[in-house]
C-alpha positions as a printed Julia matrix, in Angstrom:
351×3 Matrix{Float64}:
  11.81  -0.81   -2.04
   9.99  -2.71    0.6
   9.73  -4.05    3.99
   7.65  -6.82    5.82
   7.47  -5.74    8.7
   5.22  -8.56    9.63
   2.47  -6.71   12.13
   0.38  -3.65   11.67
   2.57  -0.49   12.01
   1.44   2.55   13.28
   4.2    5.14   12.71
   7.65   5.81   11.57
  10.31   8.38   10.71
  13.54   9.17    9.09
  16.93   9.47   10.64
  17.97  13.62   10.86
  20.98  12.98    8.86
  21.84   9.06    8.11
  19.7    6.77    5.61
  18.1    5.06    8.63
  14.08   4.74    8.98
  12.67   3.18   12.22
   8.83   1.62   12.4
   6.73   1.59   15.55
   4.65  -2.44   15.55
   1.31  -2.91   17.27
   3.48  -5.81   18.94
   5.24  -3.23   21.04
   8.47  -3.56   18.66
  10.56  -0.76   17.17
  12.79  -1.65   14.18
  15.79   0.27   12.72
  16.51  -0.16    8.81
  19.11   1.16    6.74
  18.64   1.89    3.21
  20.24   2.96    0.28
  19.25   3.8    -3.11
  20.12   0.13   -5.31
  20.06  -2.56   -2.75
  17.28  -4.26   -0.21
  16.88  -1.82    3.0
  19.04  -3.87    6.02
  17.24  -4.41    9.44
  19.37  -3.4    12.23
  17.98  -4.44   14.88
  13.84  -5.37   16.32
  13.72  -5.0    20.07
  10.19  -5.38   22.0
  10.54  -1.47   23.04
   6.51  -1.77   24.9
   4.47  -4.3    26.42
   1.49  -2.66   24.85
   1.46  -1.57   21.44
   4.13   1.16   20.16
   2.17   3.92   18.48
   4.58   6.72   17.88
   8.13   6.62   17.05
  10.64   9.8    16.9
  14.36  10.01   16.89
  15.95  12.58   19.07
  19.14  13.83   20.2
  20.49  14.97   16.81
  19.54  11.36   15.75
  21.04   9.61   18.84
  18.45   8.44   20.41
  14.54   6.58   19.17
  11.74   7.99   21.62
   8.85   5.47   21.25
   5.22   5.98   23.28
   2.44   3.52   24.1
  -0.91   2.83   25.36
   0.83   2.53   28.81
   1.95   5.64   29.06
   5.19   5.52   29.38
   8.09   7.18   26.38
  11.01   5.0    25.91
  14.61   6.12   25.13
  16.62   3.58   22.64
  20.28   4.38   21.83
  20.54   4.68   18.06
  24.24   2.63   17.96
  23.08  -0.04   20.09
  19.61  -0.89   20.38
  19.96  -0.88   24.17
  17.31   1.01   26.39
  18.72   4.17   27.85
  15.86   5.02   30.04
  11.88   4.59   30.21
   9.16   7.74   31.98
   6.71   5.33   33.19
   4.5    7.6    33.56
   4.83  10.62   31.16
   0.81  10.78   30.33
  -2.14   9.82   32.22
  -3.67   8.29   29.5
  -2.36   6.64   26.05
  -0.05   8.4    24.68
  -1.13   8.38   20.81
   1.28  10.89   18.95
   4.81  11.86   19.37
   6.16  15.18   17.36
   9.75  16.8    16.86
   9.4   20.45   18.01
  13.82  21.37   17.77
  16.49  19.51   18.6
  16.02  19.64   22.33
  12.1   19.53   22.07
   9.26  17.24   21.66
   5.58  16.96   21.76
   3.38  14.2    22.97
  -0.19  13.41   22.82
  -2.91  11.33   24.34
  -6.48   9.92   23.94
  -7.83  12.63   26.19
  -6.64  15.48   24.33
  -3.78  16.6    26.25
  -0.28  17.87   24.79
   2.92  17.54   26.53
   5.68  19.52   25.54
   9.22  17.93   26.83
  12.57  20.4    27.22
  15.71  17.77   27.36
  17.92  20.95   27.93
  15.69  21.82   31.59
  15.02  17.73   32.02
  11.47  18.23   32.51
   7.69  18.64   30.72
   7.95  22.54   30.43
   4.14  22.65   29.08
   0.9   20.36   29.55
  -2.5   21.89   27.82
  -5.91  20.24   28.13
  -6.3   21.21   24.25
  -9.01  18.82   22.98
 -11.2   15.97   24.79
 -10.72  13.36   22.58
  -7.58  11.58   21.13
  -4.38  14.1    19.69
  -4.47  12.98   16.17
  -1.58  15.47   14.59
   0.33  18.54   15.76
   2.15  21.27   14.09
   5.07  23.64   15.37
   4.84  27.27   14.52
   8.61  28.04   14.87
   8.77  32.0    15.26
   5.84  32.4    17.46
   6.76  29.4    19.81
   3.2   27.8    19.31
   1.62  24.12   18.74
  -1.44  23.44   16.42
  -3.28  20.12   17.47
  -6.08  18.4    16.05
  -8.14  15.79   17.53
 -11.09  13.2    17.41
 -13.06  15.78   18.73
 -13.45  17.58   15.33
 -11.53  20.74   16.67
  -8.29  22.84   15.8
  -6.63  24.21   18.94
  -3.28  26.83   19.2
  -1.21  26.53   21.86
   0.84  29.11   23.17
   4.07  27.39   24.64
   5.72  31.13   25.65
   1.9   31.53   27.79
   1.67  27.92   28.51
  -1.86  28.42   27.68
  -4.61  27.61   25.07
  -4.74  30.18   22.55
  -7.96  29.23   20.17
  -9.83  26.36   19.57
 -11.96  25.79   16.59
 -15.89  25.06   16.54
 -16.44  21.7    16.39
 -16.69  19.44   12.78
 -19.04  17.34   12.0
 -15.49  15.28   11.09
 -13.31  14.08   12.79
  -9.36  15.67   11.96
  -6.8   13.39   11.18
  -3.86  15.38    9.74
  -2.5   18.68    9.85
  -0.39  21.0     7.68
   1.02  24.24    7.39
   0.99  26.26    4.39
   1.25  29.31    2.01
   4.11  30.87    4.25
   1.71  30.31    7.56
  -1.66  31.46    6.1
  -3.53  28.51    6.12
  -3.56  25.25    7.82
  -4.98  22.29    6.14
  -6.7   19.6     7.88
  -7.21  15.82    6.66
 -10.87  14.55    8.04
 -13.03  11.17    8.39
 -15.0   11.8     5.65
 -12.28  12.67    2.91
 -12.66  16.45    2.77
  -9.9   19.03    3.51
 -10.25  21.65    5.57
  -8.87  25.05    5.29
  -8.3   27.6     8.07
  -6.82  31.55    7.31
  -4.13  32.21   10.21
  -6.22  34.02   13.42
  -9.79  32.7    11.87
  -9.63  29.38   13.56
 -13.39  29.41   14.97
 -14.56  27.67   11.45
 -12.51  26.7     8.59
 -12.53  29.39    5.54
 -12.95  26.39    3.11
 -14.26  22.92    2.35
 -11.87  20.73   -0.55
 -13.41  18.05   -1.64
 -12.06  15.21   -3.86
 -10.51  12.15   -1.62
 -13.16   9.59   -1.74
 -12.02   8.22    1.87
 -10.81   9.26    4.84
  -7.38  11.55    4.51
  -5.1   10.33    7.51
  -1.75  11.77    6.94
  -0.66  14.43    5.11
   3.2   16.06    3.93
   4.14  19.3     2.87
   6.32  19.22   -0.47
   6.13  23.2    -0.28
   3.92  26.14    0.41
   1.37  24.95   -2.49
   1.61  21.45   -2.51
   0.91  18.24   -0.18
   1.11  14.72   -0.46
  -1.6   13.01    1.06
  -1.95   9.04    2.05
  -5.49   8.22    2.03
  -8.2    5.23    3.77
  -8.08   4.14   -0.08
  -4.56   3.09   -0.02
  -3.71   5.8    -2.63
  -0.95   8.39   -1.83
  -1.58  12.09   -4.1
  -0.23  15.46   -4.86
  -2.67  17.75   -3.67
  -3.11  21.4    -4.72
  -3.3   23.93   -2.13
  -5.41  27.39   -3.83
  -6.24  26.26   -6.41
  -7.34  23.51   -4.63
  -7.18  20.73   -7.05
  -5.72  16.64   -6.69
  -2.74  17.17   -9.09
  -2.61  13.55   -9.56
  -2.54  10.3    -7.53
   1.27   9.26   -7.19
   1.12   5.85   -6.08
  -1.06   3.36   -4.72
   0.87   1.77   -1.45
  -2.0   -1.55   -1.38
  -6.14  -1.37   -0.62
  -5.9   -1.06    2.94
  -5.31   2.43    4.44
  -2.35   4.3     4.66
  -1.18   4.6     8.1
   1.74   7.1     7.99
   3.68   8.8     5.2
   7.12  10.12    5.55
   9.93  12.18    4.07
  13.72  10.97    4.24
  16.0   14.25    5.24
  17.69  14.76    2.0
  13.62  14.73    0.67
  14.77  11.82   -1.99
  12.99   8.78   -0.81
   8.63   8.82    0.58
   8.09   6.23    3.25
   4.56   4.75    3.6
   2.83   1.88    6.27
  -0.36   0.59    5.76
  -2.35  -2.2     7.14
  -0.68  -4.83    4.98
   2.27  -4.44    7.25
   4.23  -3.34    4.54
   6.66  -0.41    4.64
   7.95   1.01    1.42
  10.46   3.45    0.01
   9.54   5.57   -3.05
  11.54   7.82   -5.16
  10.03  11.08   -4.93
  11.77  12.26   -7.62
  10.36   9.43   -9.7
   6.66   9.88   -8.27
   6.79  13.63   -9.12
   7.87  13.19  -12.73
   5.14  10.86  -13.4
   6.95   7.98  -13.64
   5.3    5.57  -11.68
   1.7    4.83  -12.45
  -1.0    4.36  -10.67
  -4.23   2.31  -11.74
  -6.66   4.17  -13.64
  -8.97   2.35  -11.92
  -8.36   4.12   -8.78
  -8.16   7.93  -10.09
 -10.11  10.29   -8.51
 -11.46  13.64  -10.05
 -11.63  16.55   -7.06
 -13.76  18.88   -6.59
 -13.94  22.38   -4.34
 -16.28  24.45   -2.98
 -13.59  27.46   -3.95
 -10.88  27.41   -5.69
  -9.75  31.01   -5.69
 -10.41  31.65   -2.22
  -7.95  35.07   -1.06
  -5.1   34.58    0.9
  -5.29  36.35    4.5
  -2.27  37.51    5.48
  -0.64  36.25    8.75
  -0.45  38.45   11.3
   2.94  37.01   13.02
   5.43  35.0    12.09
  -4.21   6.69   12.01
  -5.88   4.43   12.12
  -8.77   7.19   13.12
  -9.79   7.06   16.39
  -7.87   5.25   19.73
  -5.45   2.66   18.38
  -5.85   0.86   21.52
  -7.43   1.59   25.01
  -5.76   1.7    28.23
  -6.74   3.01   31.83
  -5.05   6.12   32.65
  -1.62   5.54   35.2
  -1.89   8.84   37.04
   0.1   11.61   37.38
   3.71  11.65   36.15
   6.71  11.88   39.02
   8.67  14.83   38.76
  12.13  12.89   39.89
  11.25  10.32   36.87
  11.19  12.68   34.54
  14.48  14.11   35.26
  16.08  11.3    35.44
  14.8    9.98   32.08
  15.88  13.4    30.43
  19.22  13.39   32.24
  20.04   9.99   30.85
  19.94  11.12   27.38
């Protein structure tokens, strides 16, 4: 299935619990579709959600409510139902926000082009944690459920661990010669995988985060999102346009799945029930694939595009745990100063 979305999108994501998928426009839009299996995908409604650009899109609320964020700072609230604006934080960054990320139900993340995190509590109506965890744009971030803590990568080339229990950062990797584009969790929290500028995965071992444990080479071009289908296996979405399943020790490309168009994949996605992968890229397409049907091989991908991979080490040992974009600024935009403590209960309260 697909969707012309007509401008350059830079996120999206699936409804909680309803076949609904929303897309974040370089316009400042936000649409809502609804999908189902045998027919065309339905728009529900386009509204111009930012005056600048709309980079990051989340629903919220137990699906409720859209959270959008922009180059100007601000985080709008859209009622799911409706399409009406239930309330904007003008000010919820001092610089672009870049990234929005589901923590739980009550809790989100936020990034910027500075580096800094937000962490948002809708149950206490205000930001319960800020960390200066990078100094150049939040590409991706990762929750760590049981031990309360964020993973963030950035422009900068670095990993960081945030603490949200400490309110304090943890660790912070050396800094890459690349700059890290997409992060992952995997093998039951011993490694984190990181997608980078120049194509090569990065692996960390849990509590070694000062340099990464191993290098996995194979994508020819950049690697700027990336899913986890389960503890040894991710799909990645690739500056080539290609989407793959990606082996995770041994590190191996299983196979490329699909190939969304030659211009880079923006985003990937994963509906709730898991049956349906979303992808943007710059040909302002989105589209729905049947995972099911990309995982049994039956869609096929140009030969033309394959790509054999190669590791520095593919039976690297597992250390154990010890507790449970476009690259780059999509847009630049002066900083607005410091957010007001009144706005942002009042924009949490609305929900």
């Amino acid at each position: 299935m697909e969707i012309s979305l007509g401008k350059l999108p830079f996120d999206l994501d699936f409804h909680p619990s309803s076949p609904l998928v929303a897309a974040a426009l370089i316009s400042g839009d936000l649409h809502l579709y609804k999908y189902t299996a045998d027919s065309q995908p339905q728009r529900l409604f386009g509204i111009r959600a930012h005056e600048e650009s709309c980079r990051a899109v989340r629903f919220a609320d137990s699906g409720r409510v859209i959270l959008t964020a922009s180059p100007d700072c601000s985080i709008l609230a859209t009622d799911v139902e409706t399409g009406a604006a239930i309330a904007r934080l003008e000010d919820a960054h001092e610089d672009a926000i870049n990234r929005l990320v589901n923590l739980t139900e009550t809790t989100i993340a936020s990034g910027d082009d500075e580096g800094c995190i937000k962490v948002w509590d809708t149950r206490q109506h205000v930001c319960c944690n800020s960390f200066q965890a990078h100094e150049d744009y939040i590409s991706d971030i990762a929750f760590v459920s049981d031990s309360m803590q964020l993973m963030g990568t950035s422009g900068d080339g670095t990993l960081s661990l945030c603490s949200l229990r400490q309110n304090k950062v943890k660790s912070r990797s050396e800094f890459s010669e690349d700059e890290l584009l997409s992060l992952v969790i995997v093998k039951n929290g011993r490694k984190v995988v990181c997608g980078t500028q120049t194509g090569a995965l990065l692996l960390y071992s849990w509590g070694h985060f000062k340099d990464c444990s191993d290098r996995f080479l194979g994508h020819p071009m950049s690697v700027d999102t990336l899913l986890k289908v389960d503890e040894d296996t991710l799909i990645s979405g690739s500056e080539d346009g290609i989407i793959r399943l990606v082996g995770i020790l041994p590190n191996k490309i299983i196979r490329p799945l699909a190939e969304h168009s030659e211009y880079p994949i923006e985003q990937l996605a994963l509906s709730n029930d898991k049956k349906f992968l979303a992808s943007i890229s710059h040909d302002q397409m989105l589209k729905l694939w049947d995972l099911q049907e990309l995982l049994d091989g039956n869609h096929v991908t140009p030969d033309s595009r394959l790509v054999e991979s190669d590791t520095d080490d593919d039976e690297m040992d597992l250390d154990m745990k010890p507790g449970r974009s476009s690259k780059g600024s999509k847009s630049t935009n002066p900083g607005k100063g410091p957010s007001s403590a009144s706005k942002i209960g009042n924009f949490f309260a609305d929900l």
